[in-house]
N, C-alpha and C positions, 0 to 999 in steps of 0.2 A: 400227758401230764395230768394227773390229779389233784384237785382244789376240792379239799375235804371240807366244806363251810356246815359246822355243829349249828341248826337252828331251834333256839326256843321260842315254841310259840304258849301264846298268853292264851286262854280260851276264857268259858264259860261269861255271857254276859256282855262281852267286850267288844262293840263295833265299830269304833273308830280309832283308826291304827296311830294316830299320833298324839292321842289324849293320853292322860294319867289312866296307865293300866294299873294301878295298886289295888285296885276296888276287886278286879278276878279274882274267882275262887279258887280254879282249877288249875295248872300249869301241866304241859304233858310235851315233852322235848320230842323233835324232829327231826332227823339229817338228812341236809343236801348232801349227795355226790356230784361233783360240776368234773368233767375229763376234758382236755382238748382234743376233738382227732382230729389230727391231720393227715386226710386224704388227698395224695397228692400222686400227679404220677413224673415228679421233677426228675428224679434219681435214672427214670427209665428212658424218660426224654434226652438229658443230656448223654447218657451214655449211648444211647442209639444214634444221635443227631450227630455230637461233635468226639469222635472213634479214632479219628485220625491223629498221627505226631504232634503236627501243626494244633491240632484243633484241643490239643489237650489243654494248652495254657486260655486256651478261651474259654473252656471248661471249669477250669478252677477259677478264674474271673468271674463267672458267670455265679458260679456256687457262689462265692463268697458277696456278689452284690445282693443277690436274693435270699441272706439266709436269713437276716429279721423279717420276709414277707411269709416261705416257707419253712415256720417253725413250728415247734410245739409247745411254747412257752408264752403263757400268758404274765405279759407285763401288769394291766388295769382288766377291770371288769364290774360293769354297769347290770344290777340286778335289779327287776323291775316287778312288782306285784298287783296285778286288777281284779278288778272287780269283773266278775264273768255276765253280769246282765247291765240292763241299762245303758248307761254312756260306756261300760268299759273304762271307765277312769281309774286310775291308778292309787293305789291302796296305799303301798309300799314300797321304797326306793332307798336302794343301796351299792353303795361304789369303794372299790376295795383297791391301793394300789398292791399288787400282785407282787412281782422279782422274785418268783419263788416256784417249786414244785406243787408244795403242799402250805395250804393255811386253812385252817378252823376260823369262823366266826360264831357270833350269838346274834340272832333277828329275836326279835317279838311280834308277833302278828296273833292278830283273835282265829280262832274256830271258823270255816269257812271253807267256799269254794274260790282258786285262784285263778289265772292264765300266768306264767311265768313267763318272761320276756327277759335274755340274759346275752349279753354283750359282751367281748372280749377284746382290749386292743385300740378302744378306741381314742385315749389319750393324744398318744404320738401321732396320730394322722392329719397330717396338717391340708389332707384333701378333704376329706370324708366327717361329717358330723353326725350325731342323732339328732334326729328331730322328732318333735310330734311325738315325744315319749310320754305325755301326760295321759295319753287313752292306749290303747294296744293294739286297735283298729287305724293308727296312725302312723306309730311308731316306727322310724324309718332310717335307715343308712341311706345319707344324700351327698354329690359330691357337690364342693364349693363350686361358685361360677365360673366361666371361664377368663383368660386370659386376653385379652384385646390386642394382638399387633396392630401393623396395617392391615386394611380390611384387603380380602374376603376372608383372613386367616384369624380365628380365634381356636384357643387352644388349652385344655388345664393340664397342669401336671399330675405323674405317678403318684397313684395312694404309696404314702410311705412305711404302711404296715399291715401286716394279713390279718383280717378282719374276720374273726368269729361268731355266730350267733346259735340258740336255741331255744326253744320254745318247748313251756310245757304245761298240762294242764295238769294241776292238783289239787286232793279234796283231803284239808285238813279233819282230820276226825279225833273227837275227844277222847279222852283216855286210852289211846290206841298209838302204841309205838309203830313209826315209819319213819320209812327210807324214799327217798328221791332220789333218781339217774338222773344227772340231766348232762346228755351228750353235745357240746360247741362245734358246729362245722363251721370249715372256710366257707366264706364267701364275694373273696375277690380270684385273683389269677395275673398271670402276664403272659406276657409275649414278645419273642427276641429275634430280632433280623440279626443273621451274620454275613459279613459279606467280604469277600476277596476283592480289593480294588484294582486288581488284575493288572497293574503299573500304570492306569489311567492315574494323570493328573485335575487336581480340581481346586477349589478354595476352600470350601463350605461346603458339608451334609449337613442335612437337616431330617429327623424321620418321624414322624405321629403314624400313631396305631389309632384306627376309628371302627365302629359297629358294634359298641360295647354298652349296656345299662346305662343309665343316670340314676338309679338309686335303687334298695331294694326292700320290699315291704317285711318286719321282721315277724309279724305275729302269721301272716303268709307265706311266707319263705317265696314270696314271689317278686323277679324283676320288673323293672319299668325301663321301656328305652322313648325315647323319645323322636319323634318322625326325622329330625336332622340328628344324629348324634353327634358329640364332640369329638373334637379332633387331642388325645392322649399322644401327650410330647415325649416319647420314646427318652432315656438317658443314655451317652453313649460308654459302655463298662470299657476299661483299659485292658487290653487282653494281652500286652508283652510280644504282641506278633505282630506279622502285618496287615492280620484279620481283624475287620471293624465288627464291632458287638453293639447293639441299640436293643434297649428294654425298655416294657414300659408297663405298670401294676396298673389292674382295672380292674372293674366287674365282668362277668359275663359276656359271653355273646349269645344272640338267638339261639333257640336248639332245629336243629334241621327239621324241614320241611319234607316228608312223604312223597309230595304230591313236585316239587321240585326237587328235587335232590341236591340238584349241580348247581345251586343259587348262590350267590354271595352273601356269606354271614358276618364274614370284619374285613378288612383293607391294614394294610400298608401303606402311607402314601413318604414317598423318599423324593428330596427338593437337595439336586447336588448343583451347587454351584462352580462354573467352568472358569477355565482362567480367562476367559473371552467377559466374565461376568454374566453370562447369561446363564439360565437356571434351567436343566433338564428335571419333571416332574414325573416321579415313574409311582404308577398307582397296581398294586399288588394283590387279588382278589383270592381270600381263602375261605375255601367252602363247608370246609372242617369247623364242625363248634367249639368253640373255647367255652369249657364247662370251668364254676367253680372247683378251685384249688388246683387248676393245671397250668402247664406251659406247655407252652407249643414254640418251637422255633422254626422259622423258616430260613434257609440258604439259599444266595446265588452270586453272584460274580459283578462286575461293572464290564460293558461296551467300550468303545471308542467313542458313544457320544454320552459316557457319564450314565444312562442308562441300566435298571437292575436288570439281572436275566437270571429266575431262579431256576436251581438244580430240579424243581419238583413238578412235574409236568400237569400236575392236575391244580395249580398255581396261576392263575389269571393275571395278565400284565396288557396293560394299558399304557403306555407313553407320548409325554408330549415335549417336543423341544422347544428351548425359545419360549416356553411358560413364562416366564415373567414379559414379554411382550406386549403380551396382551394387555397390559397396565401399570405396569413395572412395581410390582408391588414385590417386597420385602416381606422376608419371613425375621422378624424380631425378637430375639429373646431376653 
């Protein structure tokens, strides 16, 4: 998608962006080019993943829950201009709502050198906020706190929209016509347990996906995870069969390690409850990184004791039964 934003900027004289510019001399028109791309490898995932009869309508479920996270249509967009020395404080700031392919605007801004810091998407997300936008050194996609059940279980929900950013630098020059690229990557993702409940009975699943960011630095293009990560409460998609689908939109996970290879970079954890009431916890270890703008899905089946057992042999599984024993703690939603 292309967002043609027309900017004039105001030069000669002129150095503070929110005063009366009438006094400049000189005026010399600029344009942004802003594109979304969306790099994703969704189309190749679910076609490789779910191939089979059965697994077709869990496919088209699947498509159709993620198709506001993997898209190429920017709804809103938050543009940000600083100041390149000093605090980095921010110059100029502008928020467009989008529903469109293509829109033109008009900025003013004096003669000067910039950092561009450019947002897409972030309206609807009732996870994920900017913060820290007043310098560019700050400026941040954070997801809101978590959710409190009974302890030891806290938990936030799926970002509810594919979140774009990009950064740029640029050096307005006077009387000199130019052009700006400025190209938006994703930078959230998901990931989707499907599971055959093999004719095992139960009362309750419950699934969170964990090992994922808490926020991402925009003028760095770089993650922050934090020593515990939160536990991402998986949604479960309706699939028309009698194969269960659980999603759930995040950020990132770590990028693999060299020097370990075979480590755990996100988790699974799946909490089914029996008709005994007691609660089998099956923790799911995938070594594969979850890069921004991908899915990844993993398959496997249910036991006789409620238990996952995925199809994918290089998939780490951990089980415990009679989990809630240990305290009887409830999973809350």
């Amino acid at each position: 998608m292309w967002l043609l934003p027309s900017a004039l900027w105001l030069m000669a004289g002129c150095s503070v962006v929110d005063e009366d510019l009438s006094d400049c001399n000189q005026n010399s028109q600029y344009q942004l080019e802003y594109q979304l791309k969306l790099v994703t490898n969704m189309t190749t995932e679910i076609s490789t993943k779910l191939n089979t009869v059965t697994e077709t309508s869990v496919a088209n479920a699947l498509r159709a829950h993620l198709k506001n996270i993997f898209t190429d249509f920017a709804h809103d967009v938050d543009l940000s201009f600083y100041d390149t020395d000093g605090t980095y404080a921010r110059l100029h700031h502008d928020t467009h709502i989008m529903d469109a392919n293509q829109k033109s605007y008009t900025l003013t801004l004096p003669m000067r050198q910039y950092k561009h810091l450019a947002v897409a998407n972030i309206v609807d997300n009732t996870m994920v906020d900017l913060k820290g936008d007043e310098f560019s050194n700050t400026s941040t996609l954070s997801q809101n706190n978590g959710t409190k059940a009974a302890q030891p279980m806290e938990f936030i929900s799926s970002h509810t929209t594919g979140l774009f950013s990009a950064r740029k630098s640029m050096e307005v020059l006077e009387g000199v016509d130019q052009t700006f690229n400025v190209r938006l990557y994703m930078v959230n993702s998901a990931v989707t347990l499907v599971l055959n409940p093999n004719g095992q009975s139960y009362k309750d699943i419950k699934v969170f996906a964990t090992g994922f960011a808490n926020s991402f630095y925009i003028n760095d293009s770089t993650y922050v995870f934090s020593e515990t990560p939160p536990l991402v409460k998986a949604d479960e998609v309706a699939t028309g069969c009698s194969l269960l689908c659980y999603t759930s939109v995040n950020f990132p996970s770590r990028d693999a390690d060299a020097s370990t290879p075979n480590a755990t970079l996100w988790r699974f954890k799946v909490y089914i409850t029996k008709d005994d009431d007691t609660v089998t916890e099956t923790i799911l270890d995938i070594a594969e990184p979850l890069q921004a703008g991908d899915l990844k899905i993993i398959k496997g089946s249910l036991d006789s004791d409620c238990a996952v057992r995925p199809y994918d042999s290089t998939v780490g599984v951990s089980v415990t039964l009679n989990w809630n024993s240990a305290g009887d703690y409830e999973i809350d939603m």
